[in-house]
VOLUMNU-563170 format. One record per residue: residue number from 1; residue in three letters; chain; x, z, y of N, C-alpha, C in turn. Coordinates in steps of 0.001 Angstrom, whole numbers, m for minus. Last residue first. Layout:
> NUM	Ala	A	X	Z	Y	X	Z	Y	X	Z	Y
...
This chain:
> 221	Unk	A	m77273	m3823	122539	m76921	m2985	121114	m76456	m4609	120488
> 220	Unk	A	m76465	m2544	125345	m76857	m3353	124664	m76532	m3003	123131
> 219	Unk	A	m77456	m1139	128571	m76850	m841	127334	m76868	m2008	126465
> 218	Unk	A	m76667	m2164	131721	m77549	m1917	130549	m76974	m2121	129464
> 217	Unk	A	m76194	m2018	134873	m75469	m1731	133887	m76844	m1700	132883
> 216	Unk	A	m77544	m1825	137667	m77639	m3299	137000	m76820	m3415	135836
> 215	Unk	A	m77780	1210	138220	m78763	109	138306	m77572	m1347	138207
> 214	Unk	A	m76450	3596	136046	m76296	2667	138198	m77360	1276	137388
> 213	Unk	A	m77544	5597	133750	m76845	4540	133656	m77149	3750	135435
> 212	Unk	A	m78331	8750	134489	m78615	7201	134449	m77726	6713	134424
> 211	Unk	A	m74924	9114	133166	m76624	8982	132950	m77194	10000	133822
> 210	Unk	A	m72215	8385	131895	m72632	8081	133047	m74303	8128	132991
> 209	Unk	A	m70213	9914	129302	m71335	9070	129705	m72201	9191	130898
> 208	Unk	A	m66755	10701	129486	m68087	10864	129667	m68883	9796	130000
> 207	Unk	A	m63714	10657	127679	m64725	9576	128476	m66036	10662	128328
> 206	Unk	A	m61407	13475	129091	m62288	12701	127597	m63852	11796	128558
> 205	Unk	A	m60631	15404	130369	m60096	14477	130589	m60612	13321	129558
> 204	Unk	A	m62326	17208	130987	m61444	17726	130023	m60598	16470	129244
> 203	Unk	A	m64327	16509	132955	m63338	17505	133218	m62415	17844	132447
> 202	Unk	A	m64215	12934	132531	m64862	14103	131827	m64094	15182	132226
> 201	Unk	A	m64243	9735	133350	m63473	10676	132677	m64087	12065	133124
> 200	Unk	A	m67069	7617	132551	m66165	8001	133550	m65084	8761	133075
> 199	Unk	A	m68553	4839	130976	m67861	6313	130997	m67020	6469	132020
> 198	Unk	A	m71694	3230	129974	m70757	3270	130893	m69544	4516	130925
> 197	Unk	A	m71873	2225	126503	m72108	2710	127645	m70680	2753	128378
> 196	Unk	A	m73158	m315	124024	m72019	296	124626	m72567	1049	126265
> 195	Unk	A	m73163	308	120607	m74107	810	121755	m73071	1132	123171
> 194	Unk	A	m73527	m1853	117669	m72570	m920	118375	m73297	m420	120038
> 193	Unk	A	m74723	m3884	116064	m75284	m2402	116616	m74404	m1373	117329
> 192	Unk	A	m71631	m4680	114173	m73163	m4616	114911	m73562	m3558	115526
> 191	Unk	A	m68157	m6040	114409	m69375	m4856	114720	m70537	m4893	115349
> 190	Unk	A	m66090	m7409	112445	m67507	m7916	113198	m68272	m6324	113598
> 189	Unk	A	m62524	m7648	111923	m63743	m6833	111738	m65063	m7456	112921
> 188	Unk	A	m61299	m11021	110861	m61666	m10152	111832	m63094	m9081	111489
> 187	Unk	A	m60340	m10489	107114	m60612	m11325	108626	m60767	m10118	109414
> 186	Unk	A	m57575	m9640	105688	m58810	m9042	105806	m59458	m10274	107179
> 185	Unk	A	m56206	m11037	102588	m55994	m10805	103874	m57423	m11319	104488
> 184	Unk	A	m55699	m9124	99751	m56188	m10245	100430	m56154	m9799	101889
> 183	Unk	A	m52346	m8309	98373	m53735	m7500	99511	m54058	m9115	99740
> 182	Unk	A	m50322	m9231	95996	m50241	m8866	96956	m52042	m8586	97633
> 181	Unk	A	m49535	m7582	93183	m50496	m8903	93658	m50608	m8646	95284
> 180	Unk	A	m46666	m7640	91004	m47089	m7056	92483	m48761	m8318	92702
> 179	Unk	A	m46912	m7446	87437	m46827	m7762	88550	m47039	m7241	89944
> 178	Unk	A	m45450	m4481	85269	m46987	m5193	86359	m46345	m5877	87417
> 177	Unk	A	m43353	m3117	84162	m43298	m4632	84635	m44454	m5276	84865
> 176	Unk	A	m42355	m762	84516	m43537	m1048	83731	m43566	m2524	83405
> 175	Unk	A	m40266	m443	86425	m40762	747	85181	m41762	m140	84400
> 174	Unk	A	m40428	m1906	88413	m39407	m1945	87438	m39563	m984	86184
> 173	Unk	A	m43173	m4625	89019	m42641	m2988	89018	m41416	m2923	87845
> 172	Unk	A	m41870	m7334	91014	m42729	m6586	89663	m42049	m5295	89839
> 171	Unk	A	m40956	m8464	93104	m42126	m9118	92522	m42921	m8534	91343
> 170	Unk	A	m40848	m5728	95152	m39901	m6814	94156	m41367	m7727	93594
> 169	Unk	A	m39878	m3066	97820	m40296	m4243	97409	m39818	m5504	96828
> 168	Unk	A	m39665	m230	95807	m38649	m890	96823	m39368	m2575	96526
> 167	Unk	A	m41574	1960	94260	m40287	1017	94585	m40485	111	95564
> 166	Unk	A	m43149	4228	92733	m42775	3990	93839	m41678	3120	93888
> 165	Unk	A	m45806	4583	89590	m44003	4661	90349	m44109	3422	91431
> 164	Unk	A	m47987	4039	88767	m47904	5063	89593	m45985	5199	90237
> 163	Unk	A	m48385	2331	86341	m47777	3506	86337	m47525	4482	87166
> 162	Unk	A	m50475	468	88345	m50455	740	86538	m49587	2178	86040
> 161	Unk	A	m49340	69	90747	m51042	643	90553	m51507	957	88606
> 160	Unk	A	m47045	1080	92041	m47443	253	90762	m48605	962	90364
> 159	Unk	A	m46394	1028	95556	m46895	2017	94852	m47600	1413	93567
> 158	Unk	A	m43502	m74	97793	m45328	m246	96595	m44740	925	95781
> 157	Unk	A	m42592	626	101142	m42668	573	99626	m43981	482	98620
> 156	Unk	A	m41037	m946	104205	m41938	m679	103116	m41734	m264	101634
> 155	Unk	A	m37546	190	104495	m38477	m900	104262	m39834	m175	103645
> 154	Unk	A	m36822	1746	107719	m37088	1840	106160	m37620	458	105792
> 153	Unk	A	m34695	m240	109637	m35652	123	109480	m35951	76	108168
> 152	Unk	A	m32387	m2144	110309	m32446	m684	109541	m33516	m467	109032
> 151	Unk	A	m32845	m3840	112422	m33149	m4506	111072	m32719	m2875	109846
> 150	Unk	A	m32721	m1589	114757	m34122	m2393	114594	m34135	m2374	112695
> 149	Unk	A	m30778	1435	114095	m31150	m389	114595	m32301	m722	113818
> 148	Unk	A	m31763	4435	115341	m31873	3403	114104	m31980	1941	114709
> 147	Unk	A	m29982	6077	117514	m31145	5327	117372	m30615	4568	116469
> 146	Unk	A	m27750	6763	118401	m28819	8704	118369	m30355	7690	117843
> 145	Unk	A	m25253	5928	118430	m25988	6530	119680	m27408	6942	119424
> 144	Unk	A	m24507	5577	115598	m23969	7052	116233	m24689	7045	117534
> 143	Unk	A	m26710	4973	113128	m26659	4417	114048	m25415	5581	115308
> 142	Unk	A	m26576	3904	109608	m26681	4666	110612	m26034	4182	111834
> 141	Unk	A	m28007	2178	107145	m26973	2043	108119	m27560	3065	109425
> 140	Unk	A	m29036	2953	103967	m29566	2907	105213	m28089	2820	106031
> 139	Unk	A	m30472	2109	100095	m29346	1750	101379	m30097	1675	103282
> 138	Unk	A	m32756	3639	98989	m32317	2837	99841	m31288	3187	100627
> 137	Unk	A	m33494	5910	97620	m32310	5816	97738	m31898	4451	97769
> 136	Unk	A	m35988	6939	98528	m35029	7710	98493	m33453	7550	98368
> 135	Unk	A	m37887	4126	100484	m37215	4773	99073	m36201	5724	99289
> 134	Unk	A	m39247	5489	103529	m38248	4763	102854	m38330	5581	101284
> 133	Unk	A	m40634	7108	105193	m39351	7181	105531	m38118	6381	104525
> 132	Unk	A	m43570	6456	103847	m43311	6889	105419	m41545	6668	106264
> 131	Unk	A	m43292	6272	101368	m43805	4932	102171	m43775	5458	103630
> 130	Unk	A	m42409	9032	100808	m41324	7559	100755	m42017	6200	101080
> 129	Unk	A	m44443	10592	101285	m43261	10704	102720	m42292	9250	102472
> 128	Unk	A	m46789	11282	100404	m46694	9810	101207	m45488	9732	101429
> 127	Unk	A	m46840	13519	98910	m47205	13684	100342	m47449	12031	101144
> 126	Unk	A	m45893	13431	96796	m47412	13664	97005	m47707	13614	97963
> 125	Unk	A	m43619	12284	94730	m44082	12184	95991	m45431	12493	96041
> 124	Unk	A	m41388	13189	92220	m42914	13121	92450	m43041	13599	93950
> 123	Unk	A	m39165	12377	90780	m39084	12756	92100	m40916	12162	91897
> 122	Unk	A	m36097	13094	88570	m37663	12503	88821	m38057	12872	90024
> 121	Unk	A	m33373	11295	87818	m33534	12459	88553	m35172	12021	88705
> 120	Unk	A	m30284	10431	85395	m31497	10276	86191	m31994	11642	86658
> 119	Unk	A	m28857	11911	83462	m29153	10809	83723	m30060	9851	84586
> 118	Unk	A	m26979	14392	82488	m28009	13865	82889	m27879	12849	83720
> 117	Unk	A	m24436	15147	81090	m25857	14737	80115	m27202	14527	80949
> 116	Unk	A	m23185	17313	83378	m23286	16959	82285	m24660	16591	81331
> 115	Unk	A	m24212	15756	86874	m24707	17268	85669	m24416	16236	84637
> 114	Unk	A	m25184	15520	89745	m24798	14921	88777	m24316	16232	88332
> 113	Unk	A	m27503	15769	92247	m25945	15907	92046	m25693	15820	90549
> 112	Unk	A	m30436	15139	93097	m29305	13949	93008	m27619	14134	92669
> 111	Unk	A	m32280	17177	93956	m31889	16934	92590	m31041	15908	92409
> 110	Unk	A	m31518	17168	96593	m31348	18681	95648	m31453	18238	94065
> 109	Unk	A	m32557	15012	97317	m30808	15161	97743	m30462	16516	96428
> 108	Unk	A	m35646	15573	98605	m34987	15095	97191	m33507	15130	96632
> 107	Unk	A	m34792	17290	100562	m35132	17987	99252	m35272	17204	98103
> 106	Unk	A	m33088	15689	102089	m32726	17042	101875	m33232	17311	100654
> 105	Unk	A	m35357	13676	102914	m33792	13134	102240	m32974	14498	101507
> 104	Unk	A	m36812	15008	104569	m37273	14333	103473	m36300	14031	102433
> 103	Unk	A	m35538	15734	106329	m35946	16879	105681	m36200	16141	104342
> 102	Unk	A	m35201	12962	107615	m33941	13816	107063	m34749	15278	106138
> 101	Unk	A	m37521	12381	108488	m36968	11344	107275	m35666	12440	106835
> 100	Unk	A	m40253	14150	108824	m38484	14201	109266	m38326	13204	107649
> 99	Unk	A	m42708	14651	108561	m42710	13777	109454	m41185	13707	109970
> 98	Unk	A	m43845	15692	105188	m43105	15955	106655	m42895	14618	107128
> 97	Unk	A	m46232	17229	102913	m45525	16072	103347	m44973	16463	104683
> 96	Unk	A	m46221	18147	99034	m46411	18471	100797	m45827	16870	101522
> 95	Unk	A	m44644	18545	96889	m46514	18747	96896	m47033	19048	98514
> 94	Unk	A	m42858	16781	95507	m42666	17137	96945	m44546	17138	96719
> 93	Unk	A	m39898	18122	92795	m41958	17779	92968	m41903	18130	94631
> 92	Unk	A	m37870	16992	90576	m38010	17274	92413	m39788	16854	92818
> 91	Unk	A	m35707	17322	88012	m37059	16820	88461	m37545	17582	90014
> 90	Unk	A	m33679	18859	87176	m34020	16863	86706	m34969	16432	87488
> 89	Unk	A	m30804	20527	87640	m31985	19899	87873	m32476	18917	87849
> 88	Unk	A	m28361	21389	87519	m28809	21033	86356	m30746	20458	86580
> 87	Unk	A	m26770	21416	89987	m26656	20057	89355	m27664	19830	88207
> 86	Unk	A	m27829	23178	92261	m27925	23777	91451	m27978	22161	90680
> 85	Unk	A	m26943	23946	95686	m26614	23412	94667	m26754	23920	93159
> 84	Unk	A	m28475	24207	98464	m28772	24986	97664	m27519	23443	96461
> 83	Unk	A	m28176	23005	101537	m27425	24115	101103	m27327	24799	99605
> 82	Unk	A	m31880	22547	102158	m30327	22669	102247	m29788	23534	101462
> 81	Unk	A	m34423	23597	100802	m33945	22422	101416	m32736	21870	101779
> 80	Unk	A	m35132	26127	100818	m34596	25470	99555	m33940	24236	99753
> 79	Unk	A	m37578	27245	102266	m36134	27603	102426	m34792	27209	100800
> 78	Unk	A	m39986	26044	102441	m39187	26067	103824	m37831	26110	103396
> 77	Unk	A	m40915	27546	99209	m41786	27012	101021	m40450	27096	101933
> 76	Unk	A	m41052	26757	96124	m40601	27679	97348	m41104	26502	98589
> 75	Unk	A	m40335	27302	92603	m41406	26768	93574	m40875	27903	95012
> 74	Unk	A	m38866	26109	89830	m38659	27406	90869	m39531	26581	92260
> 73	Unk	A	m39128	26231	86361	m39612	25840	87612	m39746	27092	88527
> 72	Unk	A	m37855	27539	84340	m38546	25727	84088	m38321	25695	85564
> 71	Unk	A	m35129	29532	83929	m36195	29672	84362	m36699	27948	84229
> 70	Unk	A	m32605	29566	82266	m33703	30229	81913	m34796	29933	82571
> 69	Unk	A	m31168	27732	82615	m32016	27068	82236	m32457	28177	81369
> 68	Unk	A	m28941	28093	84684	m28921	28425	83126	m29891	27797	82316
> 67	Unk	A	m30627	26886	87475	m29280	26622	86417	m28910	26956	85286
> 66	Unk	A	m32244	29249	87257	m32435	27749	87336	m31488	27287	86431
> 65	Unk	A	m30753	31584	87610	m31904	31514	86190	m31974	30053	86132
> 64	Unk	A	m29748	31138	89636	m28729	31071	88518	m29310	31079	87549
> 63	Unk	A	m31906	31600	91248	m31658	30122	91453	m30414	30340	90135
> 62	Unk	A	m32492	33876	91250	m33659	33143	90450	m32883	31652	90638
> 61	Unk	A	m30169	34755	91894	m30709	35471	90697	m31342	34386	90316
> 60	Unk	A	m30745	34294	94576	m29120	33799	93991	m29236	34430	92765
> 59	Unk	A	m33114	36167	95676	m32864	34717	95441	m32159	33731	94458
> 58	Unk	A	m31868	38372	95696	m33160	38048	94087	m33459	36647	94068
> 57	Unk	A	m30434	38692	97006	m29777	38756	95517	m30768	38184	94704
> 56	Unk	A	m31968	38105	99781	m31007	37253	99023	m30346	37249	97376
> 55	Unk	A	m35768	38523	99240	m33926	39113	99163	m32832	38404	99061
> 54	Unk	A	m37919	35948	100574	m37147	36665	99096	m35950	37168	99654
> 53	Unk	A	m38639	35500	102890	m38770	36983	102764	m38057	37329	101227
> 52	Unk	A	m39183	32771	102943	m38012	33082	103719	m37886	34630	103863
> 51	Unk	A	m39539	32207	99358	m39404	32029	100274	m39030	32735	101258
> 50	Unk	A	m39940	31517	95656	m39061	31703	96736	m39834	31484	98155
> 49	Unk	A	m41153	32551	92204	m41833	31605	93566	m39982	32152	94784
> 48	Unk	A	m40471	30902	89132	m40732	32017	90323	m40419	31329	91457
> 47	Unk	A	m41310	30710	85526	m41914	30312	87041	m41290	31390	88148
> 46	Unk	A	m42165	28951	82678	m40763	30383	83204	m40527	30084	84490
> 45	Unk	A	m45321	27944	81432	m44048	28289	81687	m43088	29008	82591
> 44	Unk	A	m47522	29113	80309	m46434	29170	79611	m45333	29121	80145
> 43	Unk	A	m49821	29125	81972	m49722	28136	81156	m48491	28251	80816
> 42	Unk	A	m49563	31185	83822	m50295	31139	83122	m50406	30265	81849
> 41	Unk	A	m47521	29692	85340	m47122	30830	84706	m47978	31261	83592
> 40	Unk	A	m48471	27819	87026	m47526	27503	86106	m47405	28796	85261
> 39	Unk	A	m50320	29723	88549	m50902	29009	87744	m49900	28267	86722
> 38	Unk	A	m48275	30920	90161	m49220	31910	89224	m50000	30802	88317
> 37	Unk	A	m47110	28928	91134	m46215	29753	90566	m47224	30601	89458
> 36	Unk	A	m49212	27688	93237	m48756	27065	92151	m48047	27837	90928
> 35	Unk	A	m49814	30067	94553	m50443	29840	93923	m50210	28925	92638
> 34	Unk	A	m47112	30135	95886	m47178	31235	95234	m48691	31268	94122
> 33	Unk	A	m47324	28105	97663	m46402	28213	96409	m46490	29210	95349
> 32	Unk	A	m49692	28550	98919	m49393	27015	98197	m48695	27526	96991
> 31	Unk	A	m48249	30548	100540	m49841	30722	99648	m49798	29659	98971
> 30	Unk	A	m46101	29388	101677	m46460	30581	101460	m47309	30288	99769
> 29	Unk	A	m47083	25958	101935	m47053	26765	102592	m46777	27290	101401
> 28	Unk	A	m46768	22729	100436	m46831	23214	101569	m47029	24123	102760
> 27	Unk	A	m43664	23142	97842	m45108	23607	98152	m45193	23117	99962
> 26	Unk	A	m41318	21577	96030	m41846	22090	97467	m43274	22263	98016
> 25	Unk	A	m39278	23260	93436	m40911	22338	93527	m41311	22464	95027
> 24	Unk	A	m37662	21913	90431	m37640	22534	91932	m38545	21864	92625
> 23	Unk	A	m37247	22043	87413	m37841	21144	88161	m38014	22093	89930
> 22	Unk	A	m35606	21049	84351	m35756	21755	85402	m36276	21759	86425
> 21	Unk	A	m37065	18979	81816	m36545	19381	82852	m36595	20848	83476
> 20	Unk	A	m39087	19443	79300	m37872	19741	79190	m36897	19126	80629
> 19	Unk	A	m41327	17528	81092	m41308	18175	80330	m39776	18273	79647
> 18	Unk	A	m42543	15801	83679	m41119	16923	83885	m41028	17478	82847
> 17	Unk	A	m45200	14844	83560	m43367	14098	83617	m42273	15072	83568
> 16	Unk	A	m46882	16268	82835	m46975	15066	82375	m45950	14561	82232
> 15	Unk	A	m46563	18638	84022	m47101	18855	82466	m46710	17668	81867
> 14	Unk	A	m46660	18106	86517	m45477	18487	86335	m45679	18343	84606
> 13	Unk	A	m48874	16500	86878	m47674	15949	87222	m46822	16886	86519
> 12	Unk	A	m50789	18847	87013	m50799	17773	85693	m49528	17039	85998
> 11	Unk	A	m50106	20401	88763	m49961	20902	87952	m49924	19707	86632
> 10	Unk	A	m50581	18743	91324	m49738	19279	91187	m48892	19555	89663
> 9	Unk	A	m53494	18442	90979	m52664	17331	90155	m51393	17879	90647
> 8	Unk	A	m54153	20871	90975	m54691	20583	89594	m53542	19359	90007
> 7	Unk	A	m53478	20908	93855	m52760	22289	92937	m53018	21741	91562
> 6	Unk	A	m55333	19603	94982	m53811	19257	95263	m52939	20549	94183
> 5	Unk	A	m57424	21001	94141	m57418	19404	93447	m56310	18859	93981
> 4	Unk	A	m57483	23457	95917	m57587	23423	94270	m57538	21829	93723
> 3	Unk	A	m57712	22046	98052	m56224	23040	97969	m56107	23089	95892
> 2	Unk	A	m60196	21668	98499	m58922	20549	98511	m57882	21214	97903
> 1	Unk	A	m61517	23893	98014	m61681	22795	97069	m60521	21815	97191
């Protein structure tokens, strides 16, 4: 059921924003992609799946179909991320998420090379990864001893609860122009009925409960 309601808005994203793009699509497994591929396909459009078992010719085939703009959408797991240049691409679907700000930077990076008559690049985040590692194309200062300075740090990003586009914190969304309202600010959480016992550590190194409870310990609720 999850897999089928990350595959349905998979599929409405691409229907919704990517229409007459090219669109290179990162699944989160195998089976992910190859499901997305059969269900784009069904619905008309010119689909093939990649990953680390495609042939190389049949690869450098389906990726020159890209580029010609025979094929809409080329969906693949793992092995698309580098190295691949194909400029005529408009649209970058991330239907997964990673915990590498650089992997992250890689597969959007694939649609950012410039192409006669295009003008922009779409980038559908599903995973979280640009409130995790930054707008895509925030200014970042690198560091050569192997650590991000402090004031580097990604900045937060909003998410325009009216159009759904991701930016860089402003007083209004730049696509739409909804204000930002900022979060009321939460007091202290109160917990009732909470039941506290005594614990020791547990052969599997996890708190265990002490019972009987030693004479002058009592539970309280």
């Amino acid at each position: 059921y999850q897999v089928a309601c990350i595959m349905g808005d998979t599929i409405q994203q691409i229907r919704d924003r990517c229409e007459g793009r090219r669109v290179l699509l990162f699944a989160s497994s195998v089976e992910h992609s190859q499901a997305l591929t059969e269900t784009l396909t069904e619905l008309g459009y010119r689909t093939a799946h990649i990953d680390g078992k495609t042939p190389a010719a049949e690869r450098a085939q389906t990726l020159a179909d890209l580029g010609a703009g025979h094929l809409d959408v080329v969906s693949n797991y793992g092995c698309l991320c580098e190295g691949l240049d194909v400029p005529a691409i408009g649209a970058i679907v991330v239907a997964r998420s990673t915990q590498s700000e650089a992997l992250w930077r890689q597969m959007v990076g694939r649609g950012l090379r410039p192409y006669d008559g295009k003008t922009d690049c779409i980038v559908i985040d599903q995973g979280g990864n640009a409130h995790r590692h930054g707008h895509p194309l925030a200014g970042r200062l690198w560091s050569l001893d192997g650590r991000a300075k402090r004031e580097t740090d990604a900045a937060t990003c909003r998410t325009c609860p009216a159009c759904l586009a991701i930016y860089e914190p402003a007083p209004a969304c730049p696509r739409c122009g909804v204000a930002h309202v900022p979060d009321e600010r939460k007091g202290p959480r109160e917990l009732k009925r909470t039941e506290l016992r005594l614990v020791v550590p547990g052969p599997d190194g996890k708190p265990k409960p002490i019972r009987p409870a030693p004479e002058g310990w009592r539970d309280r609720q």
